[in-house]
DORO-770470 format. One line per field, with one value per atom (N, C-alpha, C): z, x, y; residue in three letters; residue number from 1; atom name. Coordinates in steps of 0.2 Angstrom, whole numbers, plus 2048, in hexadecimal, padded with zeros to 3 digits. Each point is the difference from the previous one (the first is absolute). Example, Ala and Ser with C-alpha at 12.3 -4.5 7.8 and 13.67 -1.06 7.14 Angstrom:
BEGIN
zz <- [827_800_800_7FC_801_803]
xx <- [842_7FC_804_7FE_804_7FC]
yy <- [7E4_806_806_805_806_805]
resn <- [ALA_ALA_ALA_SER_SER_SER]
resi <- [1_1_1_2_2_2]
name <- [N_CA_C_N_CA_C]
// end
This chain:
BEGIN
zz <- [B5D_805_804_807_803_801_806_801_804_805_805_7F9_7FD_7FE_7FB_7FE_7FC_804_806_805_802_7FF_802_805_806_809_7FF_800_802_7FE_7FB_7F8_801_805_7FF_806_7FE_802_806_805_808_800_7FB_800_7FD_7F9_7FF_806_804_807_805_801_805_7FE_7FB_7FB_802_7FF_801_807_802_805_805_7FE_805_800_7FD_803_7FF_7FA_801_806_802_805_805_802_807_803_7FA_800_802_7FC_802_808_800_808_804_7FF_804_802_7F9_801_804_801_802_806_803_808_802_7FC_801_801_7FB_801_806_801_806_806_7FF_80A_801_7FC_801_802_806_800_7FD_7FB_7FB_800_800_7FF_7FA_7FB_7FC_804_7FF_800_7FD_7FB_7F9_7FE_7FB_7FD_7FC_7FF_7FC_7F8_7FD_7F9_7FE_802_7FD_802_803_802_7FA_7FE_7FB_805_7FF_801_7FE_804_7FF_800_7FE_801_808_803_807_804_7FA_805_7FE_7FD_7FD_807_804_805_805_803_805_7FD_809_801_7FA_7FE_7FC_805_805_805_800_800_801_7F7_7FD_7FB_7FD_803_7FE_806_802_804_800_804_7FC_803_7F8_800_806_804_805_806_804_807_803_801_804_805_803_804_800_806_7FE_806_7FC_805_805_803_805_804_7FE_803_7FE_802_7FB_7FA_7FC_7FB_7FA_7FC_7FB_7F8_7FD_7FA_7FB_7FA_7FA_7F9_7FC_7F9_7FB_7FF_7F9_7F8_7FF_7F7_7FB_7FD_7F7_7FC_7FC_7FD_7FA_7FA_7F8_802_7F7_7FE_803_800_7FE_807_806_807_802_806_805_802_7FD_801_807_804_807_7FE_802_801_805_802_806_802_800_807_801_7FC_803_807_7FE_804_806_801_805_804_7FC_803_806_7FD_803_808_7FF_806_802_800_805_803_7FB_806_802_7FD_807_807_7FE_809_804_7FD_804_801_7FC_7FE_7FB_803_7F7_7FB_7F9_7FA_7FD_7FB_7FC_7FA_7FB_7F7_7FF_7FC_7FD_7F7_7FE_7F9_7FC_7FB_7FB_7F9_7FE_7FA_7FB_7FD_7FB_7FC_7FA_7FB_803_806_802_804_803_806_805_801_808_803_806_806_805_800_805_805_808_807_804_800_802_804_806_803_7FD_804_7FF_7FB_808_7FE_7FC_7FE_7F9_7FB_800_7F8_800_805_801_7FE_803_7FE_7F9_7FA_7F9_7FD_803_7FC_800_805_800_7F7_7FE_7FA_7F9_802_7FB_7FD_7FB_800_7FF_805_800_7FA_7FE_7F7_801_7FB_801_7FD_800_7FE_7FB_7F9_7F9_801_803_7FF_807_807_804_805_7FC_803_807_804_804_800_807_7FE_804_7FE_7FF_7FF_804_802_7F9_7FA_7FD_804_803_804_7FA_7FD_7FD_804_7FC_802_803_7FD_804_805_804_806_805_7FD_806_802_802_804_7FD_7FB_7FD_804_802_804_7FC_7FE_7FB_806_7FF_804_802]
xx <- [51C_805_801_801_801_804_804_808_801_7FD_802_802_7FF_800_805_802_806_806_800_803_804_7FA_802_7FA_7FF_7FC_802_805_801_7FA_7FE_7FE_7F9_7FC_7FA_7FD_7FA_7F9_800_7FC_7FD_7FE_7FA_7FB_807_802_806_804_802_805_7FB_7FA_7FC_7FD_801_7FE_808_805_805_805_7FF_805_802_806_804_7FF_7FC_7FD_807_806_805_805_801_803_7FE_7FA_7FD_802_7FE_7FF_809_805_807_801_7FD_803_7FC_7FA_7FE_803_805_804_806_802_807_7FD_7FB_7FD_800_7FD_800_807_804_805_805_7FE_805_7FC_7FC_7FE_7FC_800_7FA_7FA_7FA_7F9_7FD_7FC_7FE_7F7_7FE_7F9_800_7F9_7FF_800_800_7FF_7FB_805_7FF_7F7_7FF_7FA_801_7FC_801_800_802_7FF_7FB_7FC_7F9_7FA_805_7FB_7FE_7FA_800_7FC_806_7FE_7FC_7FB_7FA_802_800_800_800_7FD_803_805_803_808_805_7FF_802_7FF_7FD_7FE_805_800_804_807_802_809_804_806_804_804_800_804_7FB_7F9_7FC_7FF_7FF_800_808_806_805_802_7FA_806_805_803_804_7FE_803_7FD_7FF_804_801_801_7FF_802_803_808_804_802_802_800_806_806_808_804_805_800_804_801_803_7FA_7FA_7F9_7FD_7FD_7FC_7FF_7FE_7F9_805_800_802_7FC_7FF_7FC_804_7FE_804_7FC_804_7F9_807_7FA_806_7FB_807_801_803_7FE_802_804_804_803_806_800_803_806_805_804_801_7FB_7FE_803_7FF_803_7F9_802_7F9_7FD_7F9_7FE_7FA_802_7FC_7FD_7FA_7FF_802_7FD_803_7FC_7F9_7FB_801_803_800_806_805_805_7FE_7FC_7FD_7FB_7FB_7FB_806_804_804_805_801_804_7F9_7FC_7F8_7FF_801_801_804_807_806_7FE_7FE_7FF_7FB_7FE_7FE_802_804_804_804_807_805_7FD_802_7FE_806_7FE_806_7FC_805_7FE_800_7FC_805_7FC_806_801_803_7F9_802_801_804_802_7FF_7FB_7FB_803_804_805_805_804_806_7FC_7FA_7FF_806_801_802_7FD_803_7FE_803_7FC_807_7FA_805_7FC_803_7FB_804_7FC_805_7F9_800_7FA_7FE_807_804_805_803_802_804_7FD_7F9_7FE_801_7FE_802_806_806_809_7FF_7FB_802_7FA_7FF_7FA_806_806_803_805_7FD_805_7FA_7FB_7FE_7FB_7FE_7FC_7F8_7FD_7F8_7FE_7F9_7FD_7FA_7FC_7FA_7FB_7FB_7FC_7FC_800_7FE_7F8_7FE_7F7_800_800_7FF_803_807_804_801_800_804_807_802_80A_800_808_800_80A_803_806_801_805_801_808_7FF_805_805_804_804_801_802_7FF_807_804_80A_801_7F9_801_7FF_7FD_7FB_808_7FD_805_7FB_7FF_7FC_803_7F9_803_7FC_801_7FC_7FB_7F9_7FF_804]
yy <- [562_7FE_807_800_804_803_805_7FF_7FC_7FE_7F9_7FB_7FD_7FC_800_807_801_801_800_802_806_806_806_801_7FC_801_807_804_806_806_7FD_804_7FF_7FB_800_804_7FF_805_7FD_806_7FE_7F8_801_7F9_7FA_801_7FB_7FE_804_7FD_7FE_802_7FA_7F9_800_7F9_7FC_804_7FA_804_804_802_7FB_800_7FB_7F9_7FE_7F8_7FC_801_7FD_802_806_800_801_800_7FD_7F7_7FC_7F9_7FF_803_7FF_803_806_802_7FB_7FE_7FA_7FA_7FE_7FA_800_809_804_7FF_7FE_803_7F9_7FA_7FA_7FC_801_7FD_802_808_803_7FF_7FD_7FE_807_803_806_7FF_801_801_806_800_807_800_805_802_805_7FE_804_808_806_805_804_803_804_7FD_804_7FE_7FA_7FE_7FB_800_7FB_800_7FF_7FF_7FE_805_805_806_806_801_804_806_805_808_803_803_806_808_804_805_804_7FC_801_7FD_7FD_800_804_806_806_806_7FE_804_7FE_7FA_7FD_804_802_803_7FC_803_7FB_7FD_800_7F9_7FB_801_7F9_800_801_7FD_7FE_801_7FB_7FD_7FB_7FB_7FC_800_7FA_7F8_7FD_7F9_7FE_7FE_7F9_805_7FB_800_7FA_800_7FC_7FE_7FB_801_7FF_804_7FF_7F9_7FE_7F9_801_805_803_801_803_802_805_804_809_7FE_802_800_806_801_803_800_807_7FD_7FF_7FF_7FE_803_805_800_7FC_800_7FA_806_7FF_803_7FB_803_7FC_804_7FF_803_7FE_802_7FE_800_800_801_809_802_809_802_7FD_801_800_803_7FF_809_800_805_803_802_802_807_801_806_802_809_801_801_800_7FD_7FA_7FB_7FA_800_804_800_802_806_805_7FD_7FA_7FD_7FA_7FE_7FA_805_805_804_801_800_802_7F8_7F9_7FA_800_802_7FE_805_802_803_7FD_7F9_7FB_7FA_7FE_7FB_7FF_7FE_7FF_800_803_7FE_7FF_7FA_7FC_7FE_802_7FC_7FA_7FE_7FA_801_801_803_7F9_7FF_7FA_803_7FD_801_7FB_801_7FA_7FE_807_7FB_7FB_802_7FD_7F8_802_7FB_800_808_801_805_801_805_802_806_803_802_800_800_805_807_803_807_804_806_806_801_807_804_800_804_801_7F9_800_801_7FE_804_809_801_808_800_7FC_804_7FD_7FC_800_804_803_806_807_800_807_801_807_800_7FE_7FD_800_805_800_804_7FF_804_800_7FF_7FB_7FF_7FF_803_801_7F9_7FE_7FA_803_7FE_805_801_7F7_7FE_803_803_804_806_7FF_808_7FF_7F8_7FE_801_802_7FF_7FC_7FD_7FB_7FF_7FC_800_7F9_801_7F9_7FF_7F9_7FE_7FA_7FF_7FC_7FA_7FA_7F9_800_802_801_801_805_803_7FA_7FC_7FB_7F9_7FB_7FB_7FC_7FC_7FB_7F9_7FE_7F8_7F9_7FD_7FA_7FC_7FF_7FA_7FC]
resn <- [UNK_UNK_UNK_UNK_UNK_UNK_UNK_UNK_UNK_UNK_UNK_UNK_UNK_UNK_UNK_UNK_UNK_UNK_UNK_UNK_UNK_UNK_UNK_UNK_UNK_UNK_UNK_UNK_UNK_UNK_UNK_UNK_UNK_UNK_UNK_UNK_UNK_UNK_UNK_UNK_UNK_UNK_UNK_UNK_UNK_UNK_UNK_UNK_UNK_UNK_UNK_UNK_UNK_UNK_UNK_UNK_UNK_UNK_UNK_UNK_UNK_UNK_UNK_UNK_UNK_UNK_UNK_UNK_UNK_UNK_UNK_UNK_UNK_UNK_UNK_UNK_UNK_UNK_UNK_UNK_UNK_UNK_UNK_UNK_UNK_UNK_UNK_UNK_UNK_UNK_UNK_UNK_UNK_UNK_UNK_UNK_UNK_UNK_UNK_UNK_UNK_UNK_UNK_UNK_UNK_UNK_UNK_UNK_UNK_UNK_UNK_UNK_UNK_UNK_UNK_UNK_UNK_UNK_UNK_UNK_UNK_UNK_UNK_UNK_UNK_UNK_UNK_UNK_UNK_UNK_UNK_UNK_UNK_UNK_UNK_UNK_UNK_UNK_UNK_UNK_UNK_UNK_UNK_UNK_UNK_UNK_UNK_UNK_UNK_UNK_UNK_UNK_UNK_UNK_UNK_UNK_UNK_UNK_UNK_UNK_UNK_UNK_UNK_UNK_UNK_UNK_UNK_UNK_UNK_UNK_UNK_UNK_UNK_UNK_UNK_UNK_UNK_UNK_UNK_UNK_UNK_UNK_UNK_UNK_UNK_UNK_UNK_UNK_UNK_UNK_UNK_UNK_UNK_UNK_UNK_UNK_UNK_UNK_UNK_UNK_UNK_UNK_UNK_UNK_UNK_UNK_UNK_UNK_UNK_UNK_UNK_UNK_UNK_UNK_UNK_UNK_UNK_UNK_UNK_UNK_UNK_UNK_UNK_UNK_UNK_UNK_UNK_UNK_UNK_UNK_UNK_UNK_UNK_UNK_UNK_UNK_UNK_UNK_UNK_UNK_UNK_UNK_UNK_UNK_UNK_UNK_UNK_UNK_UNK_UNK_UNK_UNK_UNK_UNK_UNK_UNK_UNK_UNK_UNK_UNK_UNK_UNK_UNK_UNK_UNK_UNK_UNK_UNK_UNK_UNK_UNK_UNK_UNK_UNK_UNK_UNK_UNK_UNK_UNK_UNK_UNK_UNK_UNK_UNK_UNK_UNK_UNK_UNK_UNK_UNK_UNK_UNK_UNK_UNK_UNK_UNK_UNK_UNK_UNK_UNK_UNK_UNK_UNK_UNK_UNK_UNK_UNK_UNK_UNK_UNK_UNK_UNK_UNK_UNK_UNK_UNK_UNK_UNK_UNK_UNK_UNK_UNK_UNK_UNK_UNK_UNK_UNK_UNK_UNK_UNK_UNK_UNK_UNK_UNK_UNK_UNK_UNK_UNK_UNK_UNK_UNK_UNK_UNK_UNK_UNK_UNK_UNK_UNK_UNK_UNK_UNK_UNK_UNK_UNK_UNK_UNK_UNK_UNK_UNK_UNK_UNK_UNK_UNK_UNK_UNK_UNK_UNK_UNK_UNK_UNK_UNK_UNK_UNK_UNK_UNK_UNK_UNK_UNK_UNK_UNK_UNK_UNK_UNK_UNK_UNK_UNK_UNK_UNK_UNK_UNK_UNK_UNK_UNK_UNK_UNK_UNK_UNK_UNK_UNK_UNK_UNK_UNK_UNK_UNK_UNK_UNK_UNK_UNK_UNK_UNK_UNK_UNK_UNK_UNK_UNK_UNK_UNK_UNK_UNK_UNK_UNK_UNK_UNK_UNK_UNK_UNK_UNK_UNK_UNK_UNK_UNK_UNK_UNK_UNK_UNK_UNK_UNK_UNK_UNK_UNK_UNK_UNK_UNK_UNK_UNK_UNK_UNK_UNK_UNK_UNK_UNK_UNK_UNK_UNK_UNK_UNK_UNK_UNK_UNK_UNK_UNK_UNK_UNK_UNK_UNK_UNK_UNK_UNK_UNK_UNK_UNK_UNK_UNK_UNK_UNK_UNK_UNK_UNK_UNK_UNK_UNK_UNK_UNK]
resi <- [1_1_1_2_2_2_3_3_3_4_4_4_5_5_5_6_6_6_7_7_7_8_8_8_9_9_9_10_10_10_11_11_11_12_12_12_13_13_13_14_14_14_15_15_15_16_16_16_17_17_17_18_18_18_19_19_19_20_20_20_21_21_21_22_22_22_23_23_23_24_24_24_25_25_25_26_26_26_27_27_27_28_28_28_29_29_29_30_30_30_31_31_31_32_32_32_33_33_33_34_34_34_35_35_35_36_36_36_37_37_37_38_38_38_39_39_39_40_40_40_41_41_41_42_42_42_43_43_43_44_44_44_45_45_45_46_46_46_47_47_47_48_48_48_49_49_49_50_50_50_51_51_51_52_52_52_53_53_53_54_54_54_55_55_55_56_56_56_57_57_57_58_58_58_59_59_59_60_60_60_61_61_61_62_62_62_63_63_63_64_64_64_65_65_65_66_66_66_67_67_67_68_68_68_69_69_69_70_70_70_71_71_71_72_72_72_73_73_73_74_74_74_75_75_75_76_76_76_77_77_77_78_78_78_79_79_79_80_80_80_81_81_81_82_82_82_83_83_83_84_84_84_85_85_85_86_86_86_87_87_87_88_88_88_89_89_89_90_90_90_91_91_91_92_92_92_93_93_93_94_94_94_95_95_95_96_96_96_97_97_97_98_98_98_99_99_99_100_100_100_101_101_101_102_102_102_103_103_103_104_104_104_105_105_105_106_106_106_107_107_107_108_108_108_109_109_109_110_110_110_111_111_111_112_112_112_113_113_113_114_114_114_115_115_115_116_116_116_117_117_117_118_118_118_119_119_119_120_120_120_121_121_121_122_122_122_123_123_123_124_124_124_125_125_125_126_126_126_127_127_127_128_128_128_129_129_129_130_130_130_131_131_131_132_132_132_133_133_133_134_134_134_135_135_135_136_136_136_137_137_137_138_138_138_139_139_139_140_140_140_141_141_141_142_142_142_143_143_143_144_144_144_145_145_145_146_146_146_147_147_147_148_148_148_149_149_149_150_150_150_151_151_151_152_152_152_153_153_153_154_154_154_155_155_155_156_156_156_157_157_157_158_158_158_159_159_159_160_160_160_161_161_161]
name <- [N_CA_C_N_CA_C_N_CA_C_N_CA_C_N_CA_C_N_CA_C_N_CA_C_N_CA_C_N_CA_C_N_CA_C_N_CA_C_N_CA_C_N_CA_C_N_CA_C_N_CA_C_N_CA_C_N_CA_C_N_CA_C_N_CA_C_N_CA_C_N_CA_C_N_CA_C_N_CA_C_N_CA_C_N_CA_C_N_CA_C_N_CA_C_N_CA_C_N_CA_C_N_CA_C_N_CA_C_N_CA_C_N_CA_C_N_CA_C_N_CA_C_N_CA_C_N_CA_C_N_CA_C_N_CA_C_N_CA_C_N_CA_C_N_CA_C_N_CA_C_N_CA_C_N_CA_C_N_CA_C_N_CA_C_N_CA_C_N_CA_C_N_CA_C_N_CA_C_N_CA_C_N_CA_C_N_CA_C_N_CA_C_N_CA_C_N_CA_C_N_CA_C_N_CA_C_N_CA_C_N_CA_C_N_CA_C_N_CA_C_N_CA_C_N_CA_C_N_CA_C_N_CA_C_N_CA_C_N_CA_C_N_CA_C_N_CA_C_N_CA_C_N_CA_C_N_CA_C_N_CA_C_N_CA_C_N_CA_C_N_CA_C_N_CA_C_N_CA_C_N_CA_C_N_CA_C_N_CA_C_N_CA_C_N_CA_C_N_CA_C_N_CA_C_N_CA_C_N_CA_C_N_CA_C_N_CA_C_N_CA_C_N_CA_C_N_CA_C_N_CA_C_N_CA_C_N_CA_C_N_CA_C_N_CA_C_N_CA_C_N_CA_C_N_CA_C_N_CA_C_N_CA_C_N_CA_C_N_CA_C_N_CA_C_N_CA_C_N_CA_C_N_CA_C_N_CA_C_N_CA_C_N_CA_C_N_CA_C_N_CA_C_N_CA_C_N_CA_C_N_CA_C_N_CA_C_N_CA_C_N_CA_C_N_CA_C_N_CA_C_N_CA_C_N_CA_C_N_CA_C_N_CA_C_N_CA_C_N_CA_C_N_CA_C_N_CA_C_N_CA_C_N_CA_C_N_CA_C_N_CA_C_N_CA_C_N_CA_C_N_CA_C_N_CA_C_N_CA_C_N_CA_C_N_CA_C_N_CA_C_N_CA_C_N_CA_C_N_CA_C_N_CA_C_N_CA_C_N_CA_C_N_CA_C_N_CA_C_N_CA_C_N_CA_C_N_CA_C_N_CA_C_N_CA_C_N_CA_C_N_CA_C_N_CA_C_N_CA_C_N_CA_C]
// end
């Protein structure tokens, strides 16, 4: 049994997280886009992409894109990454945060953060993940020495489908 499967996602390997990354909470932001009258475009790489050693080369803004591209019901386009996240909170590195402020300066960037044990989700920008990163403290990834902000589940506005 692996850690996805014991449910520590946090805890698994490169390879373990692209085997299962996200596919629950992509499927849920899809039905959050569906139901909200959202038009969306895959983005991001897919799940079904298996990396070569040369996408270790590519910038880390192209190599984190984010998922989707929306389009906003008012008009303009806006992208969206969606995360997954436990009991444990939600953990972002801080290249992912860094590669997302290199898309917003093409277009809004917005979360939509699932929460797998609860089966809820919080919908939310840039920004805001920014003001719930203040205070806490920087933490490094044991299997790669990424840092990495652990954001707590309290901080978030959980919404039920």
């Amino acid at each position: 049994m692996n850690n996805y499967e014991i449910g520590n996602f946090s805890d698994c390997s490169t390879r373990e997280r692209m085997q299962y990354s996200g596919k629950d909470a992509e499927q849920q932001a899809e039905r959050f886009f569906s139901t909200s009258g959202m038009k969306y475009q895959r983005n991001g790489w897919d799940n079904n992409y298996q990396p070569d050693a040369g996408i270790l080369k590519l910038s880390n803004t192209l190599r984190q894109k984010p998922d989707y591209l929306t389009k906003q019901l008012g008009g303009g386009y806006q992208f969206i990454e969606v995360k997954g996240c436990g009991h444990a909170g939600l953990k972002i590195k801080l290249s992912s945060i860094d590669a997302m402020g290199e898309w917003k300066k093409k277009a809004p960037v917005l979360l939509f953060i699932w929460h797998g044990s609860n089966k809820q989700f919080a919908f939310i920008t840039l920004g805001k993940l920014q003001e719930l990163t203040h205070g806490l403290p920087v933490k490094r990834f044991e299997n790669d020495g990424k840092e990495y902000f652990q954001i707590p589940c309290d901080r978030f506005n959980w919404q039920t489908p």
